[in-house]
MOPAC internal coordinates of N, CA, C and O (Angstrom, degrees):
PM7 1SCF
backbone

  N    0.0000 0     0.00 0     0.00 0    0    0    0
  C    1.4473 1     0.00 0     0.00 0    1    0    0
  C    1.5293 1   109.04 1     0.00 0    2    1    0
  O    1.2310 1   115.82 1   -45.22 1    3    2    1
  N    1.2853 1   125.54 1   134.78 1    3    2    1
  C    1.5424 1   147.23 1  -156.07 1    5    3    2
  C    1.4064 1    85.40 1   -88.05 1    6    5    3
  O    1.2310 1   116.90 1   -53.05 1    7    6    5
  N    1.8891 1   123.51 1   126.95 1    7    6    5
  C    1.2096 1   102.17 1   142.70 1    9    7    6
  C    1.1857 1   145.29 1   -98.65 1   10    9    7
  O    1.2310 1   113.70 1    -8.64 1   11   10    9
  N    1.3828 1   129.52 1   171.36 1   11   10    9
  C    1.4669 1   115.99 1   177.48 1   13   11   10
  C    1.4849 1   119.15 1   -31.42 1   14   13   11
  O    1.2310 1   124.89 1   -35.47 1   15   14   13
  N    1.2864 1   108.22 1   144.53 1   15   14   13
  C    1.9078 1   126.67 1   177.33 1   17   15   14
  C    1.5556 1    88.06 1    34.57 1   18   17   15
  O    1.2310 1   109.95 1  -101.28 1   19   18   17
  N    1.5607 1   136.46 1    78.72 1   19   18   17
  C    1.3617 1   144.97 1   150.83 1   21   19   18
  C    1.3092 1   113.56 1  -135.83 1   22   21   19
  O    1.2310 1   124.16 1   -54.17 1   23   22   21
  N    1.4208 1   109.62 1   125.83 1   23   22   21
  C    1.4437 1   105.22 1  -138.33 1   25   23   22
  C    1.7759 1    98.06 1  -135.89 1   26   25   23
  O    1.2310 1   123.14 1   -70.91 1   27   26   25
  N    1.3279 1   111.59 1   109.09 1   27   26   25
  C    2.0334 1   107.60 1  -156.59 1   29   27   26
  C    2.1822 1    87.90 1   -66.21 1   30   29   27
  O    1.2310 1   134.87 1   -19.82 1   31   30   29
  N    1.3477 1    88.83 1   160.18 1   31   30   29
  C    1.4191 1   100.73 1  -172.77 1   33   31   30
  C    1.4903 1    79.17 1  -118.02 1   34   33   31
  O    1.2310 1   130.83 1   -37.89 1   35   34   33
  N    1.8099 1    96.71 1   142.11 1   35   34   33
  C    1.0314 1   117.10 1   174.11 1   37   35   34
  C    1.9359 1   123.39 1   -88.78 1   38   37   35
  O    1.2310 1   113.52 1   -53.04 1   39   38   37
  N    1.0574 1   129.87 1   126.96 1   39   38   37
  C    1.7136 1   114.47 1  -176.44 1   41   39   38
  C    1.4891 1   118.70 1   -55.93 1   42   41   39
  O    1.2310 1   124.47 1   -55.26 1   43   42   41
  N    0.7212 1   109.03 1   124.74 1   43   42   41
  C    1.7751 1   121.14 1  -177.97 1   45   43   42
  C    1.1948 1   120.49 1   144.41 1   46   45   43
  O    1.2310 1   123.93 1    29.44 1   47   46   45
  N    1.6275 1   110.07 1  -150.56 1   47   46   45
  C    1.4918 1   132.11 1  -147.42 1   49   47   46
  C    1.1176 1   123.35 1  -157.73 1   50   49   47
  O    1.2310 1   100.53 1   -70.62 1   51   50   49
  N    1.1604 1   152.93 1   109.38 1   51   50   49
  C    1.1514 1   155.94 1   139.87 1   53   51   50
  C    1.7033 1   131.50 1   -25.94 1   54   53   51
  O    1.2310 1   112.71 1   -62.76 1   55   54   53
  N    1.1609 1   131.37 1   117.24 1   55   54   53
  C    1.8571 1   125.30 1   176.02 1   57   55   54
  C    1.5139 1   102.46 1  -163.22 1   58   57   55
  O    1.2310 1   141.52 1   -39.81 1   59   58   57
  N    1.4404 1    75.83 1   140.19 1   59   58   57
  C    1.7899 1   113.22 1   179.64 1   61   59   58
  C    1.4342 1   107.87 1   -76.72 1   62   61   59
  O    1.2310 1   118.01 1   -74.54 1   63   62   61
  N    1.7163 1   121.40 1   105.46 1   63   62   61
  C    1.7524 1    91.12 1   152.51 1   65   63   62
  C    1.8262 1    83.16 1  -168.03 1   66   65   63
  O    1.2310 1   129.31 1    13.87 1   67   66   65
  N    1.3225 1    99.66 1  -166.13 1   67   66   65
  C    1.4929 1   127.98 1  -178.96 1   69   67   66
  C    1.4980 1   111.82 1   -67.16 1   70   69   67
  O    1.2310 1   127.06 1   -27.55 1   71   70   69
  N    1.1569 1   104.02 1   152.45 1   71   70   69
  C    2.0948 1    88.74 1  -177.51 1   73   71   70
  C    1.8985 1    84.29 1  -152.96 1   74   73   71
  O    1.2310 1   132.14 1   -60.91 1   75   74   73
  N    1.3295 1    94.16 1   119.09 1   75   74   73
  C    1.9968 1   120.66 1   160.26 1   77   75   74
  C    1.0238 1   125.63 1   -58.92 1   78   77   75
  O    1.2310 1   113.72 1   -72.36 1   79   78   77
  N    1.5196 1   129.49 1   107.64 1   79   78   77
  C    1.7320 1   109.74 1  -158.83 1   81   79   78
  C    1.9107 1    76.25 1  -106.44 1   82   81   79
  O    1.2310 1   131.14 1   -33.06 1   83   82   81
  N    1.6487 1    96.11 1   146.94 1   83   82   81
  C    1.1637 1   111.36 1   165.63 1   85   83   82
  C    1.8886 1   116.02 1  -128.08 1   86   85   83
  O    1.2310 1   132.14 1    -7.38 1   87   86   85
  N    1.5478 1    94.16 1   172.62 1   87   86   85
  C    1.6001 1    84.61 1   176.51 1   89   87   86
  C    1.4879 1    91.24 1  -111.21 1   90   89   87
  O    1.2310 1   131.90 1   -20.08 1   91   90   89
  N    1.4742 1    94.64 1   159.92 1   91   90   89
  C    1.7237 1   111.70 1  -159.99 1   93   91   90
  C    1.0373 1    95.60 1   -82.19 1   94   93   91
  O    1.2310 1   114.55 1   129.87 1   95   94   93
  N    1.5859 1   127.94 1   -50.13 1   95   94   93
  C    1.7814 1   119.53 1  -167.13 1   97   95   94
  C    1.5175 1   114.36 1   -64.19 1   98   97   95
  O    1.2310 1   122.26 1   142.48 1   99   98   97
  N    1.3160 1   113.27 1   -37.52 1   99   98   97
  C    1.4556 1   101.99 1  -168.90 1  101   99   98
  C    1.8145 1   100.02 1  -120.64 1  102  101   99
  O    1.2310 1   110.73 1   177.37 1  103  102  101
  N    1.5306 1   135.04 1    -2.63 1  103  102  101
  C    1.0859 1   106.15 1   173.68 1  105  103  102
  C    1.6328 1   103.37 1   107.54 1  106  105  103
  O    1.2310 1   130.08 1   144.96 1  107  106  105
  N    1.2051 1    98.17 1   -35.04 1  107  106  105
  C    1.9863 1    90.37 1  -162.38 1  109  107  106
  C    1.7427 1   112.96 1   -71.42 1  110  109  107
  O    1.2310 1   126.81 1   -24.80 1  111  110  109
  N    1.0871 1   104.50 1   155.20 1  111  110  109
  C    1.3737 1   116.14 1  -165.27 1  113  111  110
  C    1.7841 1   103.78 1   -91.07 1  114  113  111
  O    1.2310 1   109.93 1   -64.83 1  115  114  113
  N    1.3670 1   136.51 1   115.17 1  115  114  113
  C    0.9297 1   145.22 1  -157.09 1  117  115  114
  C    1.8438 1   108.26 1  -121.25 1  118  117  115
  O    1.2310 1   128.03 1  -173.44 1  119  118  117
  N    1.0771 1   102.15 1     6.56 1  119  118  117
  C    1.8511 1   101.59 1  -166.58 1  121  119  118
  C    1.3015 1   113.08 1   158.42 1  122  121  119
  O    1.2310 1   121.88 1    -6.94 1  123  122  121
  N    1.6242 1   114.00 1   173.06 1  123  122  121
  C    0.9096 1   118.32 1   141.67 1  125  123  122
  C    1.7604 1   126.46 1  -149.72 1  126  125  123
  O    1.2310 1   117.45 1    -2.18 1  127  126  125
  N    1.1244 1   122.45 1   177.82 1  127  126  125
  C    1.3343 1   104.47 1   178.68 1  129  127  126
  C    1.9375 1    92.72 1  -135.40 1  130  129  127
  O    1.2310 1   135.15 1   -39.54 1  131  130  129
  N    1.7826 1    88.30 1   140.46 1  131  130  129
  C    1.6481 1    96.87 1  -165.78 1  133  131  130
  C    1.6756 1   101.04 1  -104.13 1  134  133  131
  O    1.2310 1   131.57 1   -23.11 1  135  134  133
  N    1.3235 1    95.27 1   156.89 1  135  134  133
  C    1.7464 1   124.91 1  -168.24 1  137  135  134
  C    1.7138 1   110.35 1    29.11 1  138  137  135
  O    1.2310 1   131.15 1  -120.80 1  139  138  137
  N    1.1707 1    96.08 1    59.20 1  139  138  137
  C    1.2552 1   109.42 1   165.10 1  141  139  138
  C    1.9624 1   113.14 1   -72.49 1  142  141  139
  O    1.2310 1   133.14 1   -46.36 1  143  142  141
  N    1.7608 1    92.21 1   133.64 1  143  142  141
  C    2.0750 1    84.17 1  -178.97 1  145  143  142
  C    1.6176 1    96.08 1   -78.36 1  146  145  143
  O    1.2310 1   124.64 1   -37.38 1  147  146  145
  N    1.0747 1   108.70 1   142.62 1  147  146  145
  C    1.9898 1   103.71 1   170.04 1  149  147  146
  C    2.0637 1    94.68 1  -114.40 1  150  149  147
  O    1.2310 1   128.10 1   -40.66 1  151  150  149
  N    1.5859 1   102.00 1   139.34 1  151  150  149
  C    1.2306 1    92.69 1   173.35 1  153  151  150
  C    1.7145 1   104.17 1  -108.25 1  154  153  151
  O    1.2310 1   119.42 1   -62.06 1  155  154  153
  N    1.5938 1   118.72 1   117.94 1  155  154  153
  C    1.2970 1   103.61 1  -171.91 1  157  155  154
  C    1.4631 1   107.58 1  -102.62 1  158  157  155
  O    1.2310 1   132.64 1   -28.80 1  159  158  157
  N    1.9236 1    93.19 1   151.20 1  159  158  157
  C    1.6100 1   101.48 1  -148.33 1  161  159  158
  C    2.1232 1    97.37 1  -119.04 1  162  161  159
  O    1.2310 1   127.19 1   177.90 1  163  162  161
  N    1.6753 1   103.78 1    -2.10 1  163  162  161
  C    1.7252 1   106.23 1  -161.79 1  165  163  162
  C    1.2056 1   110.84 1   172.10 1  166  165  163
  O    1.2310 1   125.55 1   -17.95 1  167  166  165
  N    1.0899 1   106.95 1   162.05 1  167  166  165
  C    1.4613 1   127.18 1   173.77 1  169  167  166
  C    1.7934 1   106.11 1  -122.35 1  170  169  167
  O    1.2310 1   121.34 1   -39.66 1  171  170  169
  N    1.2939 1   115.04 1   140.34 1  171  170  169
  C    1.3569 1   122.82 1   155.67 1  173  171  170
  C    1.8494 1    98.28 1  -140.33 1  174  173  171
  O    1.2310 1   128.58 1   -26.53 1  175  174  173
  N    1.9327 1   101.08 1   153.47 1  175  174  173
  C    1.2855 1   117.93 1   164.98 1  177  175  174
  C    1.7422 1    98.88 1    43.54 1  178  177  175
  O    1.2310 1   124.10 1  -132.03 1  179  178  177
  N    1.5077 1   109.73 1    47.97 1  179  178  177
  C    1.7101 1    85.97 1  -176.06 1  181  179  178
  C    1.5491 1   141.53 1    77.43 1  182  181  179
  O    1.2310 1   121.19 1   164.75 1  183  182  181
  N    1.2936 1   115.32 1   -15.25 1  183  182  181
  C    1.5801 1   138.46 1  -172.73 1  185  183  182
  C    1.7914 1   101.16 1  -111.53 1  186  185  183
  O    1.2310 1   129.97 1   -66.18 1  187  186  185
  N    0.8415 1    98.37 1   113.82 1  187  186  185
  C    1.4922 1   115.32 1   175.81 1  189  187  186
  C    1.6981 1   120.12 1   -65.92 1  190  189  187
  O    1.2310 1    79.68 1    82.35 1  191  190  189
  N    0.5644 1   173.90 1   -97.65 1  191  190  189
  C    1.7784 1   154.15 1   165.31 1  193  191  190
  C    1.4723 1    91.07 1   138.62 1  194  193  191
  O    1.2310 1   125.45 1   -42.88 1  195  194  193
  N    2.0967 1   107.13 1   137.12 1  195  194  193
  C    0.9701 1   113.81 1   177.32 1  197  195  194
  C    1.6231 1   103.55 1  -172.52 1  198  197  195
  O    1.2310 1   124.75 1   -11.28 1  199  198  197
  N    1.4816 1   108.49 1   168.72 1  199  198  197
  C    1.5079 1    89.32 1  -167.80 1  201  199  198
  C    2.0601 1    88.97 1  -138.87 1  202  201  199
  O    1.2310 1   139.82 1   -32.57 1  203  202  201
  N    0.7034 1    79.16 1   147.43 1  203  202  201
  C    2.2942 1    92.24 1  -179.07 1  205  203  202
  C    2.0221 1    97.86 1   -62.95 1  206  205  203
  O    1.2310 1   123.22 1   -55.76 1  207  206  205
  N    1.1297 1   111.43 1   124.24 1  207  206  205
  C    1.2668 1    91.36 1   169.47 1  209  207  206
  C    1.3039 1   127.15 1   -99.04 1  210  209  207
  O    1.2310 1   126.38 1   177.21 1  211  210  209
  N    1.5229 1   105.34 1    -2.79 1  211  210  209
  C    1.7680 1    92.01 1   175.81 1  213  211  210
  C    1.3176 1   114.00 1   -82.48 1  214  213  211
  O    1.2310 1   117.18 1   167.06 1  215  214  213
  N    1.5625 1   122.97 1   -12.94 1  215  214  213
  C    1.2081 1   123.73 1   173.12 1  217  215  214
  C    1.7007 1   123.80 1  -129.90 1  218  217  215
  O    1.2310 1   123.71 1  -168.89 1  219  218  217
  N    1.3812 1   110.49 1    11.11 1  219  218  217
  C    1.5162 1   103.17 1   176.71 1  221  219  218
  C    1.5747 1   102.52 1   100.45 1  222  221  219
  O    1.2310 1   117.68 1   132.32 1  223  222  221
  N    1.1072 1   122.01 1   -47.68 1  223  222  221
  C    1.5985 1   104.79 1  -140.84 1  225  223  222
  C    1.4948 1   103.36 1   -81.35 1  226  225  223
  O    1.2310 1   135.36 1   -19.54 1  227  226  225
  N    1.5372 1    87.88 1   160.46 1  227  226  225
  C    1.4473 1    97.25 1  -177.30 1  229  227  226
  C    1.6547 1   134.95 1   -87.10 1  230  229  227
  O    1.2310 1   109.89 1   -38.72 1  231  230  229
  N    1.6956 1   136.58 1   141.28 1  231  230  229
  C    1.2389 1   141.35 1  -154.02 1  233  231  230
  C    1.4634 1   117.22 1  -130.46 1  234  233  231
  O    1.2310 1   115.43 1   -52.38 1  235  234  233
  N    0.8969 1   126.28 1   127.62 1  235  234  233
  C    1.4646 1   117.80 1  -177.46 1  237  235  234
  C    2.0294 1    95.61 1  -121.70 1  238  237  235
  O    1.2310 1   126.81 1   -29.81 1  239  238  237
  N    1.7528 1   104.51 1   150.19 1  239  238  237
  C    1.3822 1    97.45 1   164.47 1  241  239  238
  C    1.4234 1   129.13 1  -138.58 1  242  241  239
  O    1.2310 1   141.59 1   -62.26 1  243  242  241
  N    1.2009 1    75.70 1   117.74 1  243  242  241
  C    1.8013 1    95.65 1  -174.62 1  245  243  242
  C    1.7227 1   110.80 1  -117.38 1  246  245  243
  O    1.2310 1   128.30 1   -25.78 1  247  246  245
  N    1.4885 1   101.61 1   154.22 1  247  246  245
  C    1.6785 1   115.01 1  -150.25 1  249  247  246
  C    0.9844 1   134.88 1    33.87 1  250  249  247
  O    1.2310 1   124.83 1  -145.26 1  251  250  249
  N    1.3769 1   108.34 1    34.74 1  251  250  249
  C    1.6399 1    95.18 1  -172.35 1  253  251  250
  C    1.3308 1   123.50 1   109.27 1  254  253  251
  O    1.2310 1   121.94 1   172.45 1  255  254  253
  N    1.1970 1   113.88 1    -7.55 1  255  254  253
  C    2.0168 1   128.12 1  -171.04 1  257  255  254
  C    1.3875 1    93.94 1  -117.63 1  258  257  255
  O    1.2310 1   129.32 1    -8.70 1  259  258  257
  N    1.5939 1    99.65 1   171.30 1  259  258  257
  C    1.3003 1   111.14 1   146.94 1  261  259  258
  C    1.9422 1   115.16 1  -114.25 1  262  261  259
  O    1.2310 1   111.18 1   -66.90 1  263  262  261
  N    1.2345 1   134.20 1   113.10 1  263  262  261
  C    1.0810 1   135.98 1  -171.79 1  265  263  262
  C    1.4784 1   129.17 1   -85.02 1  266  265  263
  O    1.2310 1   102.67 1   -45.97 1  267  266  265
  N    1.1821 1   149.37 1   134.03 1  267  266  265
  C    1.6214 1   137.24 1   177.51 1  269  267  266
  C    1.5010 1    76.78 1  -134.65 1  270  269  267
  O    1.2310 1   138.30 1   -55.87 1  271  270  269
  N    1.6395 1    82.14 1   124.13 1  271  270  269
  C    2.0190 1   102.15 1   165.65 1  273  271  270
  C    1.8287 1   102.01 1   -85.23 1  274  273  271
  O    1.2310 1   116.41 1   -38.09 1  275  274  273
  N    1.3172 1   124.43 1   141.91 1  275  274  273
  C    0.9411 1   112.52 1   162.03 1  277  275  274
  C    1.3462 1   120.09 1  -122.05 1  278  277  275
  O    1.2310 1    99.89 1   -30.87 1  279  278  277
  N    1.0672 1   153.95 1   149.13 1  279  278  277
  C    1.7059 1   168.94 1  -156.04 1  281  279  278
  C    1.8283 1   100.49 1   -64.95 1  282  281  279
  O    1.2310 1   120.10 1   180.00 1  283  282  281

């Protein structure tokens, strides 16, 4: 049983920066959106995992960026 004002903490991290939107089929770089918060939630294969929080979407960072593939 949950008690009052106890509040589960989620695993991760919080960071400030720029995020590269690309398109998924071919790679090309279409934008970007600046000082985006990323809340990071993992790592796979080396690539760090993270998701945009004012809107959900998802970021991975590789070379040096933070990336959101988009459809």
């Amino acid at each position: 049983m949950a008690r009052s004002g106890f509040r589960r903490f989620r695993k991760g991290y919080y960071v400030t920066s720029d995020v590269v939107m690309v398109l998924k089929e071919t790679g090309e770089r279409i934008g970007r959106i600046r000082r985006s918060r990323i809340f990071v939630y993992g790592e796979r294969d080396g690539v760090l995992r993270g998701r945009i929080v004012r809107d959900g979407r998802e970021v991975e960072y590789r070379d040096g960026k933070w990336i959101c593939f988009e459809a």
